[in-house]
N, C-alpha and C positions, 0 to 999 in steps of 0.2 A: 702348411695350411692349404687345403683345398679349396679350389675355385669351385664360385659357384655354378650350378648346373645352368648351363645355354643351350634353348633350342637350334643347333648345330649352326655357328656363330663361326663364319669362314673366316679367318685371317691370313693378308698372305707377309712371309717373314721371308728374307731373303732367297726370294726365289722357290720358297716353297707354301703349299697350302696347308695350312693345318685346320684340322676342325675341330674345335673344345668340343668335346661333350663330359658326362659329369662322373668326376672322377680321375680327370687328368690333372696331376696335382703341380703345383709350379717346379719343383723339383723334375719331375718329368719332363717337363717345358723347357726349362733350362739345360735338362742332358743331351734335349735334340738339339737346341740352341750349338749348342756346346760341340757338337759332334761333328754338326753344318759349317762352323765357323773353323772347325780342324783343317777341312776339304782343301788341296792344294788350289791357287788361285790361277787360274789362265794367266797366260801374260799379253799384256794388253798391248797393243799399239803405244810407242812412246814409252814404255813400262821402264825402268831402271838400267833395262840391257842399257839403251843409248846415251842413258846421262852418266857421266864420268868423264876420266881425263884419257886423252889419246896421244901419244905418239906421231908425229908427220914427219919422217923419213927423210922428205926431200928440203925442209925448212930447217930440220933440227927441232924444232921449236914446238911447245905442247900445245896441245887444243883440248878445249872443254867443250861439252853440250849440255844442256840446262834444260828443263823439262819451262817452257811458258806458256800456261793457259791449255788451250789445245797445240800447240807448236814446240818448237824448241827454240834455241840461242845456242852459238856457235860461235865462243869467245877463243881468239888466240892473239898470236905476235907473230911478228916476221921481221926478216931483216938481221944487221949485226947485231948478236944477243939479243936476239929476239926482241928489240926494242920499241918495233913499232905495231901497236897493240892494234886491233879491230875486230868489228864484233857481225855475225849474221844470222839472221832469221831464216826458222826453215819450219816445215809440217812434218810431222808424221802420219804415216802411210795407214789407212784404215781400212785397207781392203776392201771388198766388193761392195756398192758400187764404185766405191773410188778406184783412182787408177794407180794409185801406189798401193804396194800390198802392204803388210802389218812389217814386215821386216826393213821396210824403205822408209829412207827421209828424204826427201827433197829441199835443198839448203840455197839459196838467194847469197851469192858471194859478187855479185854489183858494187858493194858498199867499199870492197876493197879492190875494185875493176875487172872482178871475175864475172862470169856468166851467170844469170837470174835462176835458173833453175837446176842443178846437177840433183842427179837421184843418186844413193849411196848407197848400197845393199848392207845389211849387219851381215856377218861371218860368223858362226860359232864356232867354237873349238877351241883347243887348248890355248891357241894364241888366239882371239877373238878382236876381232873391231869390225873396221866399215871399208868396204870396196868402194872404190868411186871408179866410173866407166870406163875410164882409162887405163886402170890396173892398179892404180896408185892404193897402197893402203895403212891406212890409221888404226896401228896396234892399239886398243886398249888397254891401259894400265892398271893395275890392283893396286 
């Protein structure tokens, strides 16, 4: 079914402008639709890299990161068998103007007598996780 004819009736759809004019049929509409929505996605600040389970080396003991709101959550355990569980809040890094860039969190570990603000760089690569300033670093798990 063809749409009816519009004096050049701008819509914008995901970042792009389209203009009907008459003769663009919704099949056509739908294949840009279609094509747009193929497109690979940037990856955002917070995006999936950081949330999963990690590796801490020096505890034994696994840690998680949880995507919340604009921030994350920073659940783990410590101690014999990991038995003593605590949880910390942190942001993700949004780059310019902020002062963390997209690849940094910044994690609030007060709650369990650590320092309020540690920045942790993500690593890519085969073994991937997060640097913390000290060297210390949290393997990512698959």
């Amino acid at each position: 079914m063809a749409l009816r004819r519009a004096a050049a009736l701008p819509v914008i759809f995901l970042g792009a402008a389209f203009t009907f004019l008459g003769g663009l049929t919704r099949r056509a509409l739908l294949g840009v639709m279609a094509s747009n929505a193929a497109l690979p996605a940037q990856a955002l600040p917070g995006s999936p890299r950081f949330a999963g389970k990690y590796e801490d080396p020096s505890s034994g003991c696994l840690r998680e990161i949880a995507p919340s709101g604009a921030g994350v959550i920073v659940r783990g355990a410590d101690g014999e068998d990991c038995g003593k569980t605590w949880e910390a809040k942190g942001r993700r890094g949004r780059g310019s103007p902020d002062t963390l860039r997209g690849d940094q969190l910044q994690i609030d570990f007060s709650s369990k007598g650590g320092p309020p603000d540690v920045v942790v760089t993500w690593e890519p690569g085969e073994i991937s996780g997060l640097r913390f300033p000290e060297g210390q670093f949290w393997k990512r798990l698959r």
